[in-house]
N, C-alpha and C positions, 0 to 999 in steps of 0.2 A: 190482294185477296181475291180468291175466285170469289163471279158473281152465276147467279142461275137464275135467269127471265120469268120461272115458274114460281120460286119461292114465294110469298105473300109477306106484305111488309105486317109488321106486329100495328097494331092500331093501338092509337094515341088516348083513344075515349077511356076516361076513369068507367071502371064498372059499375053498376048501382049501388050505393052504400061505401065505395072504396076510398078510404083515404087517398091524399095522396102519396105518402109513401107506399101503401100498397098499389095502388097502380104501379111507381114506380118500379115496384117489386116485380109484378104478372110482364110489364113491359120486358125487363131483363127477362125472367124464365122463357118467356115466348120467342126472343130473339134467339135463343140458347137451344129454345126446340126447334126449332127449324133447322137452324144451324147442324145440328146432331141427325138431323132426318136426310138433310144434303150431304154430308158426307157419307152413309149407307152406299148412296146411289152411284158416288166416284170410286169404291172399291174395285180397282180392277187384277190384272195380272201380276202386276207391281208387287200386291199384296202379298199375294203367293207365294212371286220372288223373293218377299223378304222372309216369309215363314220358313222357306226350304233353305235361307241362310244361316237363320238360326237355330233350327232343326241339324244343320252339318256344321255347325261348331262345336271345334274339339276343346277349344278353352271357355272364354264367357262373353256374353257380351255385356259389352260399355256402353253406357247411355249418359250420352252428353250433353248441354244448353247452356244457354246462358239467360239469367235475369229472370224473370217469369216462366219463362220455356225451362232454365236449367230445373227449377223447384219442381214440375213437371216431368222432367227428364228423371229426379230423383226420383218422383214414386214410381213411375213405368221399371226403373230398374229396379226398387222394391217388390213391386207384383210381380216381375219375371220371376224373380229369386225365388218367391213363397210360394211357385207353381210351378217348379220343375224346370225352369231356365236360369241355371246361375246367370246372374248378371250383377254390374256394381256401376257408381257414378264416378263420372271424372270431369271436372269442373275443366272447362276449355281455358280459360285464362291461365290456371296453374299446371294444362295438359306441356304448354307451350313452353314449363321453363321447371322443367323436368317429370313432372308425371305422365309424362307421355311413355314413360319405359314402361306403366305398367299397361301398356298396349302390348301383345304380341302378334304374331301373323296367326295364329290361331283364335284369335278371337276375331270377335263380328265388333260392329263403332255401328250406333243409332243414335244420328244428330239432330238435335231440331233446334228448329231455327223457321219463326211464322214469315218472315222477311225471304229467309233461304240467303243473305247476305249479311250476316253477323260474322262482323272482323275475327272475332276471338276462334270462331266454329270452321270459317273459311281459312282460317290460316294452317289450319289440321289438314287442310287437302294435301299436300304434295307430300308430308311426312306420313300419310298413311298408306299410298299411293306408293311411298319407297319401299315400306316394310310388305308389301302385298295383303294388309288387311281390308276386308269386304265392308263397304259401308253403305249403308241401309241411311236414308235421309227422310225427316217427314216435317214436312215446309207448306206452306200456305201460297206457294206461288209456282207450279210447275217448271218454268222457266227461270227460275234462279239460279247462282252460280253452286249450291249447293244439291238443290237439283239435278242438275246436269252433270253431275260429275259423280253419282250417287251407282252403287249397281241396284238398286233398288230407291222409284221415292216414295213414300205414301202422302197422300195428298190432302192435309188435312184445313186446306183453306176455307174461309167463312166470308160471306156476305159482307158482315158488317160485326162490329163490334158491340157488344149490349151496353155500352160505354156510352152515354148520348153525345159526348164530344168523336165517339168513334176513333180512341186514341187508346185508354186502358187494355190492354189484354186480357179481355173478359170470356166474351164466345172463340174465343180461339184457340184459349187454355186449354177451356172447356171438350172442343173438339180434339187438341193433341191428347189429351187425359185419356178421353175416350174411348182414340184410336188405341192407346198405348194397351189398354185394358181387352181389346180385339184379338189385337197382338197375342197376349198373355192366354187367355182363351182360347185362341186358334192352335195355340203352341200346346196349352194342356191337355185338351182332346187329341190333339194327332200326338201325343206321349203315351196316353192311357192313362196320364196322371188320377192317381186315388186319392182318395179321401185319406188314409193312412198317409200317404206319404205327404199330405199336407200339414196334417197332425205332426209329424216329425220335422218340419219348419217349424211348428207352432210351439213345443211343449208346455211351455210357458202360461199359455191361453187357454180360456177355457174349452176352447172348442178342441184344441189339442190333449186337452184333459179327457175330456167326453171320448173320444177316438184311441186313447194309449192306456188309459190306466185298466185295469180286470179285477176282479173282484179280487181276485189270489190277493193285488196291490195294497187290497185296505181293508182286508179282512181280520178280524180277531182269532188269534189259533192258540193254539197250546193252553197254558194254563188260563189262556181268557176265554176259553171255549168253556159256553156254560152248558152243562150236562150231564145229566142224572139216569138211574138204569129206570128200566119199565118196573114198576110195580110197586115204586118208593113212596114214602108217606106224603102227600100233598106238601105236610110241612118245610118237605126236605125241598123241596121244587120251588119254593117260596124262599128257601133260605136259599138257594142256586143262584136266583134271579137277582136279589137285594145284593150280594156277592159280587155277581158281573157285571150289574147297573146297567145290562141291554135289552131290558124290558122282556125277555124271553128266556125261557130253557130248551135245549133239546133233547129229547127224551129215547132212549136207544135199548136195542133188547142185548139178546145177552153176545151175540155176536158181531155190535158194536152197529147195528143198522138204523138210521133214523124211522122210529116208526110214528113220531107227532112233536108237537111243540105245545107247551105248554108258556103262555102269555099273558101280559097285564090285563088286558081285554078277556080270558079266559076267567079270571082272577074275580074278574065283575061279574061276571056272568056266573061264577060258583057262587057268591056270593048271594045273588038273585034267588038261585034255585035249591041251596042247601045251608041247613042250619048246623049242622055237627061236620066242621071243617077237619078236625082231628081224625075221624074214620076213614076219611077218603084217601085214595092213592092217585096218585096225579094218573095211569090210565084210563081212569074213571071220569075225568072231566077235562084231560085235554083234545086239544084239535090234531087230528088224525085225515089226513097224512102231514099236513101244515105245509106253507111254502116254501121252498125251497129253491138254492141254483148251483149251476156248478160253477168251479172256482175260476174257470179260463172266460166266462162269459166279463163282454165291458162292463163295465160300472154302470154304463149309460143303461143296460139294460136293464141292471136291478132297479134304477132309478123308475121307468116304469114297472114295471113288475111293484112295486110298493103302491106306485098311485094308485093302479089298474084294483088294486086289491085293500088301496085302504089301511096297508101296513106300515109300520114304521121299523120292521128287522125281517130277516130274513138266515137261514141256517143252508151252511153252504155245505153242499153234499157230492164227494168224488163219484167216479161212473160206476162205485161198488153199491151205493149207498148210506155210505159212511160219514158220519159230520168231519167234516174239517178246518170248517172257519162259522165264525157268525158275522152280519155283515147290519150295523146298523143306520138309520137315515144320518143322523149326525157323524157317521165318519164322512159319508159322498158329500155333506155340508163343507165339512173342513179342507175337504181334498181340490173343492171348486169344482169339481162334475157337476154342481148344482148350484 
């Protein structure tokens, strides 16, 4: 395990009021921050080397371990994947007695190993070494045999283990995790990786939802567009509403142009201020020009736009002026935009 003379050892003293499990608890995190602070500091050219590896692979890279290190190895190769670096895992025990074929000389191999001497990871040297694939190592011992034989190693050794026996693989994980996620990061800026194209790893999620669905996706059109001409009897604008169940009507003149919205909240507020509901005609009391969006904006956006204003629908209008959808809070409910 690399050691660093400057580091500070974590103190032993319970804090005032601290259990002792929670000491034991600040103990571990403080071993954990240091740990994560000392390796910053050993970032060097190595790094580089392995980003400009992974950056010039034409297939994927494989991220390999074993034991602790491999569960580790697994999510580093999950967060490459969901950032713009295909990548996938290959358990070194089962690489060795046939998944080794799904290596080819076009992919990059990122081994770790906190020993840098793991039987299962070292026995991968000479059959990677025949196929001519580039192998990226990140080991906790500079001088290991996995090290040494690495065209890149990063260096992700710790002091000490938060482990009070100093045997668990606790701050070590912790630092190959870390590194891995560096990695991943380094990798997605020097891509230009977008937000979109994260969203299109994600679908599924909601954060992928917020990012890909548009308003067009989950809007009400056609015959669930509610919508009455200008100058119609209030009654009829009330019978519109009760009809589409979306708390609103859109109200249009004669050449189909949204000119207001007439709303449940409109509804209260005539009721407030007029006694002879029969006379009235819904341009007489509704909300002019009303809010509105167009149909290609995200969902995420109508999503504000309702808060911002307090609304719970909204009437979607093409760039003529024209409705062509309605969009209410309970569809972006359903959809998981929200």
């Amino acid at each position: 395990m690399s050691t660093d003379a400057s580091t500070p050892t974590p103190r032993n003293t319970p804090a005032e009021g601290d259990s002792a499990m929670r000491a034991s608890a600040r103990r571990t995190l403080q071993v954990e921050e240091l740990a994560l602070a000392a390796l910053s500091k050993r970032l060097d050219t190595h790094f580089d080397r392995a980003c400009e590896l992974m950056l010039a692979c034409r297939g994927r890279v494989v991220v390999t371990g074993m034991g602790k290190s491999g569960h580790i190895a697994g999510k580093i190769a999950a967060t490459l994947a969901s950032t713009g670096t295909p990548a996938f895992f290959v358990h070194p025990g089962e690489a060795s007695h046939g998944d080794l074929g799904m290596i080819t000389p076009g992919d990059v191999v990122l081994a770790l190993s906190n020993s840098g001497e793991t039987a299962e990871v070292t026995a991968l040297l000479p059959l990677l070494k025949r196929i001519g694939t580039p192998l990226i190592s990140m080991t906790g011992r500079p001088g290991s045999t996995l090290a040494r034989h690495a065209d890149a190693h990063l260096d992700a050794g710790v002091e000490r283990e938060a482990c009070p026996l100093d045997l668990a693989p606790t701050a070590s994980t912790t630092a190959a995790l870390a590194m891995g996620d560096a990695l991943a990061v380094a990798l997605l800026e020097a891509r230009g990786f977008t937000a979109e194209e994260f969203a299109l790893s994600h679908p599924g999620g909601s954060l992928g939802k917020r990012l890909l669905l548009r308003v067009c996706d989950l809007m009400h059109q056609g015959d669930r567009l509610p919508c009455v001409p200008l100058g119609s009897p209030l009654r009829d604008a009330l019978l519109e509403i009760t009809r589409q169940g979306l708390g609103f009507t859109c109200v249009v003149d004669d050449r189909n142009r949204l000119i207001g919205v007439y709303t449940d909240g409109d509804l209260r507020r005539t009721l407030d201020q007029h006694q002879d509901l029969g006379s009235l005609t819904v341009d007489e009391v509704m909300t002019c020009p009303g809010k509105r969006i167009a149909p290609d904006v995200l969902a995420a956006e109508a999503v504000r736009v309702m808060e911002d204003n307090r609304i719970t629908a909204l009437a979607v209008v093409d760039e003529n002026g024209h409705p062509v959808g309605a969009l209410h809070m309970h569809d972006l409910l359903r959809s998981g935009v929200i």
